[in-house]
N, C-alpha and C positions, 0 to 999 in steps of 0.2 A: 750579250747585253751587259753595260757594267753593272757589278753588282752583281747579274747574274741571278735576281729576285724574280722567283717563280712564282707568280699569284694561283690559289686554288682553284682548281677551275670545277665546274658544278657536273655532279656524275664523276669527280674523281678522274675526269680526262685528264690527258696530258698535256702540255704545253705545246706551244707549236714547236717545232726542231730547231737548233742553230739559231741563228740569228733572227727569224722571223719570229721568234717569241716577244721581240722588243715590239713588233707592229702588233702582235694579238695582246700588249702588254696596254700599249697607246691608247689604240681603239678600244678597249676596257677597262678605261681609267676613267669612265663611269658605269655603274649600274643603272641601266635603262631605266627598270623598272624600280628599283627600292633607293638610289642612290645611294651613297655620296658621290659627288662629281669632282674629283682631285683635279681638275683646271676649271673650278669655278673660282679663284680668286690667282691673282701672280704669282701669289706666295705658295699656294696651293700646288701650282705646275712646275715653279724652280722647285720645292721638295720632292717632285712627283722626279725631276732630269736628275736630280741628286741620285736617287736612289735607286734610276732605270739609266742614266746617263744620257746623253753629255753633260757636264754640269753647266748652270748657267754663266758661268763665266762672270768677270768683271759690268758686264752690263747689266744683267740681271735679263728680268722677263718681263716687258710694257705687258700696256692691256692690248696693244694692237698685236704682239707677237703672242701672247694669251688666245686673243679670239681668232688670229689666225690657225694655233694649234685646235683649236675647240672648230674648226669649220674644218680643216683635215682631217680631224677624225669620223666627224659625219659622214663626209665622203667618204672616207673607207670602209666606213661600216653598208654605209649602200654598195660600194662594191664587192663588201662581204655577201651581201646578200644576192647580189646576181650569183656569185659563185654558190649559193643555193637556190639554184631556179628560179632566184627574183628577174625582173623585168630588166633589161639594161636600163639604164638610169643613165642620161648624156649630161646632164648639170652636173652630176656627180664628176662623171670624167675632166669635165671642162672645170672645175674646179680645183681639182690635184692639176690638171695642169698646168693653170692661172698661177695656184702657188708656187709650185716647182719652179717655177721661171724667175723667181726670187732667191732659190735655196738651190746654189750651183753645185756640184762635186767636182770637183778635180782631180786629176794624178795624182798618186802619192805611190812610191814604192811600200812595201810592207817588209816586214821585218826577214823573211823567205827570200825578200830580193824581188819577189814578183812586182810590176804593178797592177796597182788596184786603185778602186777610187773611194776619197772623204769628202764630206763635206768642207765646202768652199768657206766657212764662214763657222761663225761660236753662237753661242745663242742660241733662241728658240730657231734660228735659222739652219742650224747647225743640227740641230737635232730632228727638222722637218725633213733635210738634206738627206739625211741617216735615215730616217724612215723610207723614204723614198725608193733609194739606194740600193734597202731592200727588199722594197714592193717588188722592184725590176730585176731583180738574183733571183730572189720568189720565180716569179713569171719563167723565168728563162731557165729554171731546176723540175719547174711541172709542179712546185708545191705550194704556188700561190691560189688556185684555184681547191685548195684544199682547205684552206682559212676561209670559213663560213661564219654567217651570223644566223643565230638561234630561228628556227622559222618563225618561233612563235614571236607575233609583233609584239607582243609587250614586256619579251625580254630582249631577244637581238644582240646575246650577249655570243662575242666573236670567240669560237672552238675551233680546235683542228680537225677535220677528218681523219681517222685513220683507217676507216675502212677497206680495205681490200676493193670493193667495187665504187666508191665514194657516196655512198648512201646517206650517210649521216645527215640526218636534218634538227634535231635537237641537240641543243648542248647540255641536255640530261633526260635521258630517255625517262627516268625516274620523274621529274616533273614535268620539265614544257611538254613533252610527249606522253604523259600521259592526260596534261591539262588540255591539250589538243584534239586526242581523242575523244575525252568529253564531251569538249565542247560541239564535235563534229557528231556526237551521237545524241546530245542532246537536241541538233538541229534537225537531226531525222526523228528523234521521237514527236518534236513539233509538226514537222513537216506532214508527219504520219494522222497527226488526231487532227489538220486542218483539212483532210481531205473526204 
């Protein structure tokens, strides 16, 4: 990630590994539930590529490449959540795809000699490109389905699994997991005096 800017993550988790810390970086560049939302304005998401990278470049950030990054991120946050037992979600899919299909990568040798592939393009293009890029290194390393979103709906704030058996379902056992438990026990103390 440029920069290399590690956001806190809640419980004192880790970041996700490598490169996949810029996609749990993206998809949490809002706070579900308390906000602020760093792509609620243009200026808001070129600070946001400054400091997580690519920068914006010469064009800067429209509002159409804005609400395009702010509809990717949705999407991968529903695809965080299948990766915690959420229900597949096919718009979600059809949606990274829809964008993808704007934000190309191409060849590019790397500095090793090998090739590997960039984004095709600068901008918010370029950085959808880069996300993308490596949602699918994710996938094909077995540690994309370890970037989960918080069970609990009204944070959904995207952790890494580190568990050994991949258990993890809050991104802080200390709150969502314990707010959830509550709430699940206070539906059985209901449950119990309606019957």
């Amino acid at each position: 990630m440029t920069g290399q800017a590690r956001i806190r993550q809640p419980g004192d988790r880790e970041t996700a590994p490598g490169r996949l810390a810029l996609v749990q970086a993206f998809v949490n560049s809002v706070n579900v539930e308390f906000g602020p939302d760093a792509f609620a304005t243009t200026g808001g998401l070129a600070r946001w590529m400054e400091r997580f990278g690519p920068a914006a470049g010469e064009s800067g950030v429209t509002e159409a490449g804005r609400a395009r990054a702010v509809e990717l991120r949705e999407a991968l946050r529903a695809l965080a959540r299948e990766n915690n037992a959420g229900t597949p979600d096919p718009v979600a899919r059809a949606t990274v795809e829809r964008i993808a299909a704007d934000c190309p990568l191409v060849l590019a040798f790397e500095e090793s000699g090998l090739p590997g592939l960039r984004p095709g393009r600068d901008g918010v293009e370029g950085l959808i490109g880069q996300i993308l890029g490596i949602v699918v290194e994710a996938a094909r390393e077995g540690t994309w389905t370890r970037l989960k979103a918080c069970h609990d709906h009204r944070c959904e704030w995207v952790f890494y699994d580190r568990a050994r058996n991949r258990s993890g379902r809050w991104c802080s056992m200390a709150v969502c997991g314990t707010r959830s438990k509550m709430h699940t026990y206070r539906r059985g103390l209901k449950a119990a005096a309606g019957r």
